[in-house]
MIZA-71296 format. One record per residue (C-alpha): y, z, x; residue in three letters. Coordinates in steps of 0.25 Angstrom, whole numbers, plus 2048, in hexadecimal, padded with zeros to 3 digits. Layout:
<lumpa yy="Y" zz="Z" xx="X" res="ALA"/>
...
***
This chain:
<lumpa yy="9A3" zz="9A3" xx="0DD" res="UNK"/>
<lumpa yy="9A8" zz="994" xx="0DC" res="UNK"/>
<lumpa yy="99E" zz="98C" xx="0D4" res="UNK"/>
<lumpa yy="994" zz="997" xx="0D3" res="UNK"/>
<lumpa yy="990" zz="99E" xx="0C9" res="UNK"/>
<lumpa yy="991" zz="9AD" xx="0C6" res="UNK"/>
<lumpa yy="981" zz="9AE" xx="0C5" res="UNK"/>
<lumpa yy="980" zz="9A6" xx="0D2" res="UNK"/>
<lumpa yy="98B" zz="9AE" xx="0D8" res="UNK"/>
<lumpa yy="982" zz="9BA" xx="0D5" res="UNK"/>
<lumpa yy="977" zz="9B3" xx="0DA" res="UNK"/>
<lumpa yy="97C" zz="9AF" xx="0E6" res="UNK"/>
<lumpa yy="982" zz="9BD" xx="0EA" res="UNK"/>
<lumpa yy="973" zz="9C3" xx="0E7" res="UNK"/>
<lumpa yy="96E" zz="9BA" xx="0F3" res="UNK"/>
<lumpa yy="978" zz="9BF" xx="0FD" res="UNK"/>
<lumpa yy="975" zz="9CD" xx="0FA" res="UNK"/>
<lumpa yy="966" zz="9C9" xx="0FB" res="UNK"/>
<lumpa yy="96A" zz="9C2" xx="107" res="UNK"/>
<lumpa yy="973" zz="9CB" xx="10D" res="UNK"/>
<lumpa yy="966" zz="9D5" xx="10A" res="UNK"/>
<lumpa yy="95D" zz="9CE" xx="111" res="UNK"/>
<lumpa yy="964" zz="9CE" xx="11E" res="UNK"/>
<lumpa yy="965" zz="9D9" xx="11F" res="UNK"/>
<lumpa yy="957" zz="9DC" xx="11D" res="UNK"/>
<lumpa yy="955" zz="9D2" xx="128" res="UNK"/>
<lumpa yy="95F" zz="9D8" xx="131" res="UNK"/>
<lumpa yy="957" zz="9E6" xx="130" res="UNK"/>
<lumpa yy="948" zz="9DF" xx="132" res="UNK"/>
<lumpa yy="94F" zz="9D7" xx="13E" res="UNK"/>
<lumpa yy="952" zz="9E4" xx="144" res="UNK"/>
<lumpa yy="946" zz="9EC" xx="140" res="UNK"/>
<lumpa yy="940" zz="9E0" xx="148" res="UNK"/>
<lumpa yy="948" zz="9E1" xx="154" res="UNK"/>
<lumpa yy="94C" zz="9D3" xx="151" res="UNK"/>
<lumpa yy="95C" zz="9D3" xx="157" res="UNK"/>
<lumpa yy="966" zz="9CB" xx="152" res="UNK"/>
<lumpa yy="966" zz="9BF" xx="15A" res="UNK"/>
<lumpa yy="957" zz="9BD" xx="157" res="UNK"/>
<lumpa yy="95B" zz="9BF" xx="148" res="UNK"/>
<lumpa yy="966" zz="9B6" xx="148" res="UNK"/>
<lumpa yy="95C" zz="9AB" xx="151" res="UNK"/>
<lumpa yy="950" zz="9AF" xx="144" res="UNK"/>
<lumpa yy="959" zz="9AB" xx="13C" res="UNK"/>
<lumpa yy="95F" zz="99F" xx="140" res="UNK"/>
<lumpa yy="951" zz="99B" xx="142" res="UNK"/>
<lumpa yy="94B" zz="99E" xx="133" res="UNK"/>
<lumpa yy="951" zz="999" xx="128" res="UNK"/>
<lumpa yy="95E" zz="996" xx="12D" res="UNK"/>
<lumpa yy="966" zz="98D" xx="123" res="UNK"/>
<lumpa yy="96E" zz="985" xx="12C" res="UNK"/>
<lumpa yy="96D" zz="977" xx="12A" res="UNK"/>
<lumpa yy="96C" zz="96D" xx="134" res="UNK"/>
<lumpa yy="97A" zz="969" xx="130" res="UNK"/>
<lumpa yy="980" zz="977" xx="131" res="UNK"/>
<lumpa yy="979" zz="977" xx="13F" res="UNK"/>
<lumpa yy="97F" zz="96A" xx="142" res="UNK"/>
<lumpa yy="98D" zz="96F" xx="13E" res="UNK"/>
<lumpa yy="989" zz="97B" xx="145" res="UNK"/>
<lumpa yy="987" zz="973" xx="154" res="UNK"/>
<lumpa yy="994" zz="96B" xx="152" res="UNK"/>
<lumpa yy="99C" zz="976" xx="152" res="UNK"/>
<lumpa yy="99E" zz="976" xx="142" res="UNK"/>
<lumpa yy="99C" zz="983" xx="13D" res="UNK"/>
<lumpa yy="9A5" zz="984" xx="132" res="UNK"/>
<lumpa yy="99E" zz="977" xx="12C" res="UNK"/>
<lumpa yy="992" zz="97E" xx="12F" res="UNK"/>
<lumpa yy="996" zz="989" xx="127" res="UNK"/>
<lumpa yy="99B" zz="97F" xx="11D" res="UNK"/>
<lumpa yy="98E" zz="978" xx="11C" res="UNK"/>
<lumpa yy="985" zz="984" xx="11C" res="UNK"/>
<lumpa yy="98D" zz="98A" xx="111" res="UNK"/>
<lumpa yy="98C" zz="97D" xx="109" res="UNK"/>
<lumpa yy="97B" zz="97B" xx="10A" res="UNK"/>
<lumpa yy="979" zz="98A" xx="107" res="UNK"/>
<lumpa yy="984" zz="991" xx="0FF" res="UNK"/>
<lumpa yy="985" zz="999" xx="108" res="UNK"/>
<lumpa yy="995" zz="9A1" xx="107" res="UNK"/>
<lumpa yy="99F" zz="99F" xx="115" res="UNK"/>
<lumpa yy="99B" zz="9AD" xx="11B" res="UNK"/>
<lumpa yy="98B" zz="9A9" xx="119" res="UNK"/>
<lumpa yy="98E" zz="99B" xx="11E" res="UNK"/>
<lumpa yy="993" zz="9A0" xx="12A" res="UNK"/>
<lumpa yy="98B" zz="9AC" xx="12D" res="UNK"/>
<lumpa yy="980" zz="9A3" xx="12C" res="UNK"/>
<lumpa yy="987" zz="996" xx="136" res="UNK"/>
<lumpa yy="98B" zz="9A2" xx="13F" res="UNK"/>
<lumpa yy="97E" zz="9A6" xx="13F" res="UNK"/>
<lumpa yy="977" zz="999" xx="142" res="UNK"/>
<lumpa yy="981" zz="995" xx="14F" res="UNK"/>
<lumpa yy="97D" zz="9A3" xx="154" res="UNK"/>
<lumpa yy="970" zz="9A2" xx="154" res="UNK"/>
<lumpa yy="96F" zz="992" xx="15A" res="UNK"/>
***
């Protein structure tokens, strides 16, 4: 919680859960759908991703933990998002 708030802090926690909520939803229309999960994972690399260019440049060079670094310093995002997310993007190009 460094530099943040207690209100933010509660804040924050309230969008994971909401976040954490709606992929699950998102998992369970995919399958409903018959959408597998390398069609998913290509949906989502394609809409809305918040990869920059930068992080996809770091990405290409080989220079994931400074992707990591760099997604987790334009977003706020925490390590485990961060990396879920990078992870996710080198999968999915």
């Amino acid at each position: 919680m460094f530099g943040r708030t207690a209100l933010q802090q509660k804040q924050i926690d309230h969008l994971r859960r909401q976040v954490h909520e709606l992929e699950g939803l998102v998992g369970t229309l995919a399958e409903r759908a018959g959408v597998d999960e390398a069609e998913l994972r290509s949906l989502r690399n394609a809409n809305g991703a918040q990869i920059s260019q930068r992080c996809r440049a770091l990405v290409a060079e080989g220079r994931v933990i400074e992707a990591i670094k760099e997604y987790r310093a334009q977003t706020g995002a925490g390590l485990k998002d961060a990396k879920d997310a990078i992870d996710a993007y080198r999968a999915g190009r």
